[in-house]
CHARMM internal coordinates of N, CA and C (Angstrom, degrees):
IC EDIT
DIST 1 N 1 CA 1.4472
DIST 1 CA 1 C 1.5226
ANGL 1 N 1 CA 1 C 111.05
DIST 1 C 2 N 1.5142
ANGL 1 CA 1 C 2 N 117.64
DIHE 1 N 1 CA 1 C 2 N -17.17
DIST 2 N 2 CA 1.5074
ANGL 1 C 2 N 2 CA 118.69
DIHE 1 CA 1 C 2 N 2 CA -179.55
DIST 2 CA 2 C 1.5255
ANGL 2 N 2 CA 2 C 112.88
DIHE 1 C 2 N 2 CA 2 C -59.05
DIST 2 C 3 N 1.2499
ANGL 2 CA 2 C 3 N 102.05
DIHE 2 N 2 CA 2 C 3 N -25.60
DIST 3 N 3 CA 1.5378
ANGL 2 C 3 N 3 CA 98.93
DIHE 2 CA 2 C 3 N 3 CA -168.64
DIST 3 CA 3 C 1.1177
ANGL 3 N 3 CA 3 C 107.87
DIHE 2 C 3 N 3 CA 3 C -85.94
DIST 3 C 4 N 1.5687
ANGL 3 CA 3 C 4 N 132.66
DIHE 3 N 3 CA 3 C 4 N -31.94
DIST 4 N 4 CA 1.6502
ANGL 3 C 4 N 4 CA 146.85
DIHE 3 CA 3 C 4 N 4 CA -179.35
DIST 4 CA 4 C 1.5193
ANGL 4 N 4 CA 4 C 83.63
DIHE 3 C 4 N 4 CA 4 C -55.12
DIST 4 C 5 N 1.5325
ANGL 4 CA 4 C 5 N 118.30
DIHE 4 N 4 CA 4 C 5 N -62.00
DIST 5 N 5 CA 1.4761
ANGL 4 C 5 N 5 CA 120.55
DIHE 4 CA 4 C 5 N 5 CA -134.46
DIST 5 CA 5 C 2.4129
ANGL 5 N 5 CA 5 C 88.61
DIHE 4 C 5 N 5 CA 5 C -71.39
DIST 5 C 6 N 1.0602
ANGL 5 CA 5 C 6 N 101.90
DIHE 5 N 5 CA 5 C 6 N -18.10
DIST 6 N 6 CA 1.5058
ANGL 5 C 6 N 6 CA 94.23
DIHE 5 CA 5 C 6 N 6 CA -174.66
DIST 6 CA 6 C 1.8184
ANGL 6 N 6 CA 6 C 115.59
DIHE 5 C 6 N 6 CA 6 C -59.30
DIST 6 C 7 N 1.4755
ANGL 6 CA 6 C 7 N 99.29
DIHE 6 N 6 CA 6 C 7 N -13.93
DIST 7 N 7 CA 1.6356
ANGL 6 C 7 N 7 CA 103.47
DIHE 6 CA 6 C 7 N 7 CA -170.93
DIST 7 CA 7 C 1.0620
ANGL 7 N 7 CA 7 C 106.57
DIHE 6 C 7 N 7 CA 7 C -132.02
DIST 7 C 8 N 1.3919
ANGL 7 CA 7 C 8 N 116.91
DIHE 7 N 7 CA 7 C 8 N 29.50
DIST 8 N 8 CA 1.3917
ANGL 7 C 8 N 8 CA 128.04
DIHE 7 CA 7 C 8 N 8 CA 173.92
DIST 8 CA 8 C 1.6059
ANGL 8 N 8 CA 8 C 108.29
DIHE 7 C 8 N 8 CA 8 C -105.48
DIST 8 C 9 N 1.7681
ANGL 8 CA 8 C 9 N 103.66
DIHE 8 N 8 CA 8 C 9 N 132.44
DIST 9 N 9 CA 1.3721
ANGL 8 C 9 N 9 CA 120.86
DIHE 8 CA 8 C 9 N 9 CA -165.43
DIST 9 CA 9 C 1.9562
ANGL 9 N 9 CA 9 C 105.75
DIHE 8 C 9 N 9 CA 9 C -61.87
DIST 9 C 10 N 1.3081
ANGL 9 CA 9 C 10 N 125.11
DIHE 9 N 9 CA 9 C 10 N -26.37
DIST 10 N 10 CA 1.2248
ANGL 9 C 10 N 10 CA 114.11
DIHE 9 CA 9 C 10 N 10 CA 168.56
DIST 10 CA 10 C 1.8940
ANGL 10 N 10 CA 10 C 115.74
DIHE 9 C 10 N 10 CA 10 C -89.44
DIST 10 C 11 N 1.2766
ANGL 10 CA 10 C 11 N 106.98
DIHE 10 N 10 CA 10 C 11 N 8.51
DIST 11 N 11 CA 1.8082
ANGL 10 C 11 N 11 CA 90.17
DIHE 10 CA 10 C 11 N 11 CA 174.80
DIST 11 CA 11 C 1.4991
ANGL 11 N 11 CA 11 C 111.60
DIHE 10 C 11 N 11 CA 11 C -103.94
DIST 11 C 12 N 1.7783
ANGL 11 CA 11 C 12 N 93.24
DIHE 11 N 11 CA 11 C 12 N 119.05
DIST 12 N 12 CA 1.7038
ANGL 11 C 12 N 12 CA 104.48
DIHE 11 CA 11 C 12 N 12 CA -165.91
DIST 12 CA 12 C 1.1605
ANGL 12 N 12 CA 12 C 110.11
DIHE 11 C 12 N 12 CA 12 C -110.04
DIST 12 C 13 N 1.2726
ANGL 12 CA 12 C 13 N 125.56
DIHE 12 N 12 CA 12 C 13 N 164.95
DIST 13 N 13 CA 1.7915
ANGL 12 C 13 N 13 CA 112.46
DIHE 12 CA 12 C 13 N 13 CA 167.04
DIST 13 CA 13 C 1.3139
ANGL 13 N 13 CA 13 C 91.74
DIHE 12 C 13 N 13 CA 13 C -86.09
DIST 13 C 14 N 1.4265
ANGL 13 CA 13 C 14 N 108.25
DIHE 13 N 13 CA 13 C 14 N 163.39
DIST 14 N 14 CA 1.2932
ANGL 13 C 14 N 14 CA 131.06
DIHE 13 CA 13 C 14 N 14 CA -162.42
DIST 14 CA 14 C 1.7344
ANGL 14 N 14 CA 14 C 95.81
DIHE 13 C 14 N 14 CA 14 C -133.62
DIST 14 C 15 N 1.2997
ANGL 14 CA 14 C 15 N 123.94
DIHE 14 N 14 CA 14 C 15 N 116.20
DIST 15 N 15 CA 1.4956
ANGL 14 C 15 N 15 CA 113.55
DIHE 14 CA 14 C 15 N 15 CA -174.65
DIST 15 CA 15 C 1.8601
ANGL 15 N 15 CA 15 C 97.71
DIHE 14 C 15 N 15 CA 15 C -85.97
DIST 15 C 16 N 1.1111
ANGL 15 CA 15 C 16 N 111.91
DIHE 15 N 15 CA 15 C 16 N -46.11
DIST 16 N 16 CA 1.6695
ANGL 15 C 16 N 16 CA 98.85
DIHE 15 CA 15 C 16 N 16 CA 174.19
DIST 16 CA 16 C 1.4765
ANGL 16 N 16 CA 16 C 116.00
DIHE 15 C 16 N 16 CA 16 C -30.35
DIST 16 C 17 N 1.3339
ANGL 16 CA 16 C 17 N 104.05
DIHE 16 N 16 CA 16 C 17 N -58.58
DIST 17 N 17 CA 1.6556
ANGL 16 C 17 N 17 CA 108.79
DIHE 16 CA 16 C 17 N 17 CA -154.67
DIST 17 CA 17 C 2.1911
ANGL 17 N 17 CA 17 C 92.36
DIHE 16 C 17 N 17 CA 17 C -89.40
DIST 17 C 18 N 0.8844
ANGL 17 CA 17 C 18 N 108.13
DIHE 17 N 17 CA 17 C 18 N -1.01
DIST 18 N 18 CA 1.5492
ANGL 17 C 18 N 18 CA 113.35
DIHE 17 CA 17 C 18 N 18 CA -173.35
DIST 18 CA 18 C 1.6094
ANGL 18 N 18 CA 18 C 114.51
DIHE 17 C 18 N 18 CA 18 C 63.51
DIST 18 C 19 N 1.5781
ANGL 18 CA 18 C 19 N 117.42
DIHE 18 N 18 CA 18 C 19 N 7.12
DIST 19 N 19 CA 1.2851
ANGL 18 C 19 N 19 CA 103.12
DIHE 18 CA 18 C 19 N 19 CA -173.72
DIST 19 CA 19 C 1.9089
ANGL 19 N 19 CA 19 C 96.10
DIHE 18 C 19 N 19 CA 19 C -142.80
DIST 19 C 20 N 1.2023
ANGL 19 CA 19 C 20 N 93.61
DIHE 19 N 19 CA 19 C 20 N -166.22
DIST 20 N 20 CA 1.7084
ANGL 19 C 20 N 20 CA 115.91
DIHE 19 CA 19 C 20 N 20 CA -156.21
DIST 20 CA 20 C 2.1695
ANGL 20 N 20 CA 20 C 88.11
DIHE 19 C 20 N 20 CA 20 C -87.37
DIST 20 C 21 N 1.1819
ANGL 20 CA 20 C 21 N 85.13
DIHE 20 N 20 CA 20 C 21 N 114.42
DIST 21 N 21 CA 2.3002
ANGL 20 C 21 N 21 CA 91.14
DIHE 20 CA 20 C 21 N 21 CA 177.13
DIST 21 CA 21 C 1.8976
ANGL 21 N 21 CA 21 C 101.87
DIHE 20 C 21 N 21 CA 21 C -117.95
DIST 21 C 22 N 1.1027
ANGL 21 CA 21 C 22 N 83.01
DIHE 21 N 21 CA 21 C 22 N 172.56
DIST 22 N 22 CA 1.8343
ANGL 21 C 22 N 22 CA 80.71
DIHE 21 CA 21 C 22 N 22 CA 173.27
DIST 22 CA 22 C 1.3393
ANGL 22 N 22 CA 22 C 106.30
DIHE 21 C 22 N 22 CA 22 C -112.05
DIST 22 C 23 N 1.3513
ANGL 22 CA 22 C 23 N 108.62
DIHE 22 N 22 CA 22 C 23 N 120.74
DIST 23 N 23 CA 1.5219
ANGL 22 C 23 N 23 CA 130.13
DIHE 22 CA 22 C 23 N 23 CA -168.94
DIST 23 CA 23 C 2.3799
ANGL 23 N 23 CA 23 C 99.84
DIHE 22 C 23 N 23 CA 23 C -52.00
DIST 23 C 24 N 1.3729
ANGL 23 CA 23 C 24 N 107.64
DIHE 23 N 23 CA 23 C 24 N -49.89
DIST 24 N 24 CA 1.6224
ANGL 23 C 24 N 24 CA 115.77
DIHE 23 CA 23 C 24 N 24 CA -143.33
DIST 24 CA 24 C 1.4277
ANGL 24 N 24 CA 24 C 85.75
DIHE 23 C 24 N 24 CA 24 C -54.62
DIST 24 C 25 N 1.5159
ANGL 24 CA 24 C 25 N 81.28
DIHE 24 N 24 CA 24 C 25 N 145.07
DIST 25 N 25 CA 1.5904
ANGL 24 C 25 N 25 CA 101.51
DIHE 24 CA 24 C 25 N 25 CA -172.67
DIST 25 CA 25 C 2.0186
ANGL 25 N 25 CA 25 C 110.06
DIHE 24 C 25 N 25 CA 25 C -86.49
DIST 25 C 26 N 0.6178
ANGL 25 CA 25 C 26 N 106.99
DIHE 25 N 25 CA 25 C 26 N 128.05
DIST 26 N 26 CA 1.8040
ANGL 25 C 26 N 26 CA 94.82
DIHE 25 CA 25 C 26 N 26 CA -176.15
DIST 26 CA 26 C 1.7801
ANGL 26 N 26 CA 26 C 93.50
DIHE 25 C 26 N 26 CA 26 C -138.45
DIST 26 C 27 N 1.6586
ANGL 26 CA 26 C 27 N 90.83
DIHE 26 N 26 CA 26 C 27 N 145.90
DIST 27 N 27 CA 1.7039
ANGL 26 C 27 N 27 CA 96.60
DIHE 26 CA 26 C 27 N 27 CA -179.61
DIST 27 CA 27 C 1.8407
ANGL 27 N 27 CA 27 C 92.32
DIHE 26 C 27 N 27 CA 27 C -86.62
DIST 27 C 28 N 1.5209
ANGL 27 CA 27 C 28 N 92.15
DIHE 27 N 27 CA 27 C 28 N -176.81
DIST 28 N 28 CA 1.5840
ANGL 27 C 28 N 28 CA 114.09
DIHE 27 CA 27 C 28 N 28 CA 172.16
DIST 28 CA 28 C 1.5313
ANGL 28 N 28 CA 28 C 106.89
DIHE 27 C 28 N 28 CA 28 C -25.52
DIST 28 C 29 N 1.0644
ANGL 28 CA 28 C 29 N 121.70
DIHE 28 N 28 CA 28 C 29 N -57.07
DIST 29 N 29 CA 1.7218
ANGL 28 C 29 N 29 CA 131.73
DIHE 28 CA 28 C 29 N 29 CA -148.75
DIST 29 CA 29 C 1.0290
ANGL 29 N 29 CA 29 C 86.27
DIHE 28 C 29 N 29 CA 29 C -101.75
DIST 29 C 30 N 1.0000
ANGL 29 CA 29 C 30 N 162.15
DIHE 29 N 29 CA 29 C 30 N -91.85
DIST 30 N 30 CA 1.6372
ANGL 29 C 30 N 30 CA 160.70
DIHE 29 CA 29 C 30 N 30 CA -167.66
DIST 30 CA 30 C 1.6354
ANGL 30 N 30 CA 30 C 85.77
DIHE 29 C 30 N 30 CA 30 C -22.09
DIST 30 C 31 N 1.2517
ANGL 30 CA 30 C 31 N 111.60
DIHE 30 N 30 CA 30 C 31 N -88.88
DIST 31 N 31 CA 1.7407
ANGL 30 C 31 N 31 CA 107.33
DIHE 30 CA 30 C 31 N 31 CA -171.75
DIST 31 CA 31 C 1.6883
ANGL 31 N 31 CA 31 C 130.73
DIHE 30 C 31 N 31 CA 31 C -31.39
DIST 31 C 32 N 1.4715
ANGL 31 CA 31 C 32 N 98.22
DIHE 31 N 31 CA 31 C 32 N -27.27
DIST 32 N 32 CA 1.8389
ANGL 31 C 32 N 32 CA 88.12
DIHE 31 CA 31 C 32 N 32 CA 172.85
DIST 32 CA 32 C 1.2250
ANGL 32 N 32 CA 32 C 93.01
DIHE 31 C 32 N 32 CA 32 C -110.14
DIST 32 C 33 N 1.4464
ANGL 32 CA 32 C 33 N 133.56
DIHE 32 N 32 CA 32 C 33 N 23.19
DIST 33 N 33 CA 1.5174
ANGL 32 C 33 N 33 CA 109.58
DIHE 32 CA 32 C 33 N 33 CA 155.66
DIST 33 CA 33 C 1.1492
ANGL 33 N 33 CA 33 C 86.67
DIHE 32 C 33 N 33 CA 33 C -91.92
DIST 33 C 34 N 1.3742
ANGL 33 CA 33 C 34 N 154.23
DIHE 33 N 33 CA 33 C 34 N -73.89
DIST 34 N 34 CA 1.2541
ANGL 33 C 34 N 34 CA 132.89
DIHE 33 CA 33 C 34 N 34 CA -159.26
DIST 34 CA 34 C 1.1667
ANGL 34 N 34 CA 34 C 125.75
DIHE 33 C 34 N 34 CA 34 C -64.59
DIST 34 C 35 N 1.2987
ANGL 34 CA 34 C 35 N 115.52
DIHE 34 N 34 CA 34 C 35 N -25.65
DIST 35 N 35 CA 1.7029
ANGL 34 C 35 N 35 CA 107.64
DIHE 34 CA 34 C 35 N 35 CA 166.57
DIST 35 CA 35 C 1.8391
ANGL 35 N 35 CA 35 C 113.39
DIHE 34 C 35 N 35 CA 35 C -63.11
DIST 35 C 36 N 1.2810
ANGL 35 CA 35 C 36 N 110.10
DIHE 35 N 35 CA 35 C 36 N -37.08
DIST 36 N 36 CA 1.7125
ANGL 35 C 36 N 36 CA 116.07
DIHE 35 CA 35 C 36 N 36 CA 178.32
DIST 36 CA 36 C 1.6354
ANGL 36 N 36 CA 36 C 110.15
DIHE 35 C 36 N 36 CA 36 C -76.11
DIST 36 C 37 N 1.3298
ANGL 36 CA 36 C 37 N 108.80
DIHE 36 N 36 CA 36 C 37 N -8.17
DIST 37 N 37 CA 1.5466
ANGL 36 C 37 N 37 CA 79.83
DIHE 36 CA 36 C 37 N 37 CA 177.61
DIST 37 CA 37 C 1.3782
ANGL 37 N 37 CA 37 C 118.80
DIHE 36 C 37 N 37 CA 37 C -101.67
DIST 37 C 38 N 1.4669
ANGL 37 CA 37 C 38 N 123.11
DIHE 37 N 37 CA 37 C 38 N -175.22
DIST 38 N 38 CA 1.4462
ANGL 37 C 38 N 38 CA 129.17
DIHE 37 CA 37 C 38 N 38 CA -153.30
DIST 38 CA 38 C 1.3776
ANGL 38 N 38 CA 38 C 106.36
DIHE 37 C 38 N 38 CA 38 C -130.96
DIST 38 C 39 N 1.4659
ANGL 38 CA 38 C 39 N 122.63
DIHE 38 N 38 CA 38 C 39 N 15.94
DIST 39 N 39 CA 1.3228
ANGL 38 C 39 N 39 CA 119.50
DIHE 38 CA 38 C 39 N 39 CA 158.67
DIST 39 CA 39 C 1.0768
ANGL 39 N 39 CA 39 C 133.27
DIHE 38 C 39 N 39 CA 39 C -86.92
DIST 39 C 40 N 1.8967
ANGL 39 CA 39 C 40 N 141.20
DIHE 39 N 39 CA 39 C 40 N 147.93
DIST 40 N 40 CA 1.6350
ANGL 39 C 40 N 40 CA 107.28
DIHE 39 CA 39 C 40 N 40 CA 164.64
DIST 40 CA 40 C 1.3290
ANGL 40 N 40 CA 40 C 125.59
DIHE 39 C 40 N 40 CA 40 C -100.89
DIST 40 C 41 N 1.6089
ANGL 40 CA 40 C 41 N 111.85
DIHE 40 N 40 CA 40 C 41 N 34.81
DIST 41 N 41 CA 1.5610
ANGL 40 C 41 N 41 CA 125.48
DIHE 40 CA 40 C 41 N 41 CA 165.08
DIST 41 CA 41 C 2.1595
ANGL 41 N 41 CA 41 C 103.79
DIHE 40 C 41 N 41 CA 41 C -82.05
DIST 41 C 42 N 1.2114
ANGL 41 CA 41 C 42 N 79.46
DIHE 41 N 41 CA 41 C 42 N 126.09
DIST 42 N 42 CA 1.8930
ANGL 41 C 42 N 42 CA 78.17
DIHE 41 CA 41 C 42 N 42 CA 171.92
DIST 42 CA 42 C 1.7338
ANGL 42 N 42 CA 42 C 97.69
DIHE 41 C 42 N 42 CA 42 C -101.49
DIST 42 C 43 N 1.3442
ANGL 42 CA 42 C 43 N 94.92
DIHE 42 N 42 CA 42 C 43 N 104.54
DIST 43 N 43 CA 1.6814
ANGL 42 C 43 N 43 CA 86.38
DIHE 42 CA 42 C 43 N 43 CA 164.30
DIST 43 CA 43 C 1.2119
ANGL 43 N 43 CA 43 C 139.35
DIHE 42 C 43 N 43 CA 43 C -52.78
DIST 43 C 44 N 1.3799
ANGL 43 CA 43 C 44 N 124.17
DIHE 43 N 43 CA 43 C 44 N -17.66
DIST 44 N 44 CA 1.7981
ANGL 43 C 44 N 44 CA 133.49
DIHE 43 CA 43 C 44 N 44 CA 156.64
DIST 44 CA 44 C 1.2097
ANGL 44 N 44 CA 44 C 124.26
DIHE 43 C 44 N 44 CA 44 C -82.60
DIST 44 C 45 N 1.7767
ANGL 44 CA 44 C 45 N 101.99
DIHE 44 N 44 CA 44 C 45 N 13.74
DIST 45 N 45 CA 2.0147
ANGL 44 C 45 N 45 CA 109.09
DIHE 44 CA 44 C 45 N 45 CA 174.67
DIST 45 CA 45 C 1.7921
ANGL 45 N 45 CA 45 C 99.55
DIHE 44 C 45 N 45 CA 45 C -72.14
DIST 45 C 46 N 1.6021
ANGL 45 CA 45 C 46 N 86.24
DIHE 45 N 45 CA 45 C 46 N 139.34
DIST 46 N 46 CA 1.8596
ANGL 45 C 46 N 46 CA 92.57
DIHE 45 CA 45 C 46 N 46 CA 179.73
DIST 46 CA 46 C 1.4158
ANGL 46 N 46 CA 46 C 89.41
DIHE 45 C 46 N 46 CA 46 C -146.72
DIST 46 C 47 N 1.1644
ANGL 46 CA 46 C 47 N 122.39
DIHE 46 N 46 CA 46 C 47 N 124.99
DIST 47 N 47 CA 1.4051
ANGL 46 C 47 N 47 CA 124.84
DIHE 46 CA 46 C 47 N 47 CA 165.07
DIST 47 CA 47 C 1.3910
ANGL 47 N 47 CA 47 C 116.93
DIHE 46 C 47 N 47 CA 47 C -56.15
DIST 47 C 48 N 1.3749
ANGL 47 CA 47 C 48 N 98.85
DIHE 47 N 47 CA 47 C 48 N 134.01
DIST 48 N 48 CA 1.7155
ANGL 47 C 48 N 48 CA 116.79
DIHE 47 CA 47 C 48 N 48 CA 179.88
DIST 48 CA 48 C 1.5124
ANGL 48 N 48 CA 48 C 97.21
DIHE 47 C 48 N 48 CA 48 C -62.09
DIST 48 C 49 N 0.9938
ANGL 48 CA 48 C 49 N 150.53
DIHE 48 N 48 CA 48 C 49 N 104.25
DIST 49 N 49 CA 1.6180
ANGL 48 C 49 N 49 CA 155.62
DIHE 48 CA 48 C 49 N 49 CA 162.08
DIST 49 CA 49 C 1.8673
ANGL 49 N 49 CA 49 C 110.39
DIHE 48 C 49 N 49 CA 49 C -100.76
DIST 49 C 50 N 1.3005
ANGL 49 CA 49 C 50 N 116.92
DIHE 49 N 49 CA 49 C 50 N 60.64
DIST 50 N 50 CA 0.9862
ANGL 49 C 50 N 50 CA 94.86
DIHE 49 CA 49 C 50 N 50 CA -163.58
DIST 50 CA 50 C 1.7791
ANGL 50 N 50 CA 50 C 124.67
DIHE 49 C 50 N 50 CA 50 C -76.24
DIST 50 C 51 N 1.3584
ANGL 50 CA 50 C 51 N 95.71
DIHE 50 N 50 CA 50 C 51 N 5.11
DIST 51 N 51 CA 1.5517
ANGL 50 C 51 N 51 CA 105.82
DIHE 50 CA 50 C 51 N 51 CA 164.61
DIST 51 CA 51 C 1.4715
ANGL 51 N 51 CA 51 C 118.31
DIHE 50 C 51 N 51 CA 51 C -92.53
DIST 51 C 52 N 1.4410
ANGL 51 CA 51 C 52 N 134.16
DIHE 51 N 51 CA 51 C 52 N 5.16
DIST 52 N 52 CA 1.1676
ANGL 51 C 52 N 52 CA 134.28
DIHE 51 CA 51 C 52 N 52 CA 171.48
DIST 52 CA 52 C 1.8674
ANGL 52 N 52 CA 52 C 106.76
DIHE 51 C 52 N 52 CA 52 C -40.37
DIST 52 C 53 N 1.1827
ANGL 52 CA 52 C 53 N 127.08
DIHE 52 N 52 CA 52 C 53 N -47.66
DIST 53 N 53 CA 0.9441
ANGL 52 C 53 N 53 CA 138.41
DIHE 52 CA 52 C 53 N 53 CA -128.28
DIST 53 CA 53 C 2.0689
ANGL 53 N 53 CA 53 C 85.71
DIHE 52 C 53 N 53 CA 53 C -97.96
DIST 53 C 54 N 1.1228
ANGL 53 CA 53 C 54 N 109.01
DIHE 53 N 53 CA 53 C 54 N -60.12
DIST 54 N 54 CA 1.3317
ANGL 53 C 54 N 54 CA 122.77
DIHE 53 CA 53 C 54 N 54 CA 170.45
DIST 54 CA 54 C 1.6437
ANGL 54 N 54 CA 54 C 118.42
DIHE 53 C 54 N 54 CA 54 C -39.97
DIST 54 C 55 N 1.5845
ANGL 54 CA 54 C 55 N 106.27
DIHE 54 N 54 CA 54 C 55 N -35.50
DIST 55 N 55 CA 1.5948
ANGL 54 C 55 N 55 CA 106.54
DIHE 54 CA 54 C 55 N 55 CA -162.22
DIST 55 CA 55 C 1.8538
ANGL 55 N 55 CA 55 C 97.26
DIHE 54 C 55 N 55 CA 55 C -87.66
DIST 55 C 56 N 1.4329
ANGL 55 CA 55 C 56 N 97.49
DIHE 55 N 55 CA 55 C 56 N -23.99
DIST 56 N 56 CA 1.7944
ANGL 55 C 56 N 56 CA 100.82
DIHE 55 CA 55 C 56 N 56 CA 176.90
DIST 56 CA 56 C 1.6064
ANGL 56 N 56 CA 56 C 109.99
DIHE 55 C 56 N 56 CA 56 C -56.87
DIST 56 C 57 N 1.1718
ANGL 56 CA 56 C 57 N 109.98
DIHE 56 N 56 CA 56 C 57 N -19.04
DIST 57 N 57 CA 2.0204
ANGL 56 C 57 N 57 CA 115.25
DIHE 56 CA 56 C 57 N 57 CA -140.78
DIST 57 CA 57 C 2.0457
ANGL 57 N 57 CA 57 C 77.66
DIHE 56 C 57 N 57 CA 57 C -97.16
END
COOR INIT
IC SEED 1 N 1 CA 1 C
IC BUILD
C-alpha cells in the first residue's frame, strides 16, 4: 500500500515528524475501522491530481 499511498492526495510531508504522514482526517471510529481492517486498499485513497483543477479552467 506504500506505493498507492505515494500518489495519494492526503500523503503530506509533515515537517514535525520530518517525513511523508497521511493528512485524512478521520474521527475515533473511522480510525479503528481502518486500523482493524485487513485489506491493503485504503478506502480514502484519492489520487494526488494536482492539475485536476487546471484542466477544468
Amino acid at each position: 500500500m506504500s506505493g498507492k499511498c505515494e500518489n495519494c492526495n492526503f500523503f503530506n510531508y509533515d515537517e514535525e515528524y520530518d517525513d511523508y504522514v497521511c493528512d485524512m482526517d478521520l474521527d475515533e471510529d473511522e480510525m479503528a475501522r481502518f486500523l482493524a481492517s485487513n485489506t491493503d486498499d485504503c478506502p480514502y485513497w484519492r489520487p494526488g491530481d494536482e492539475y485536476r483543477t487546471a484542466r477544468r479552467q
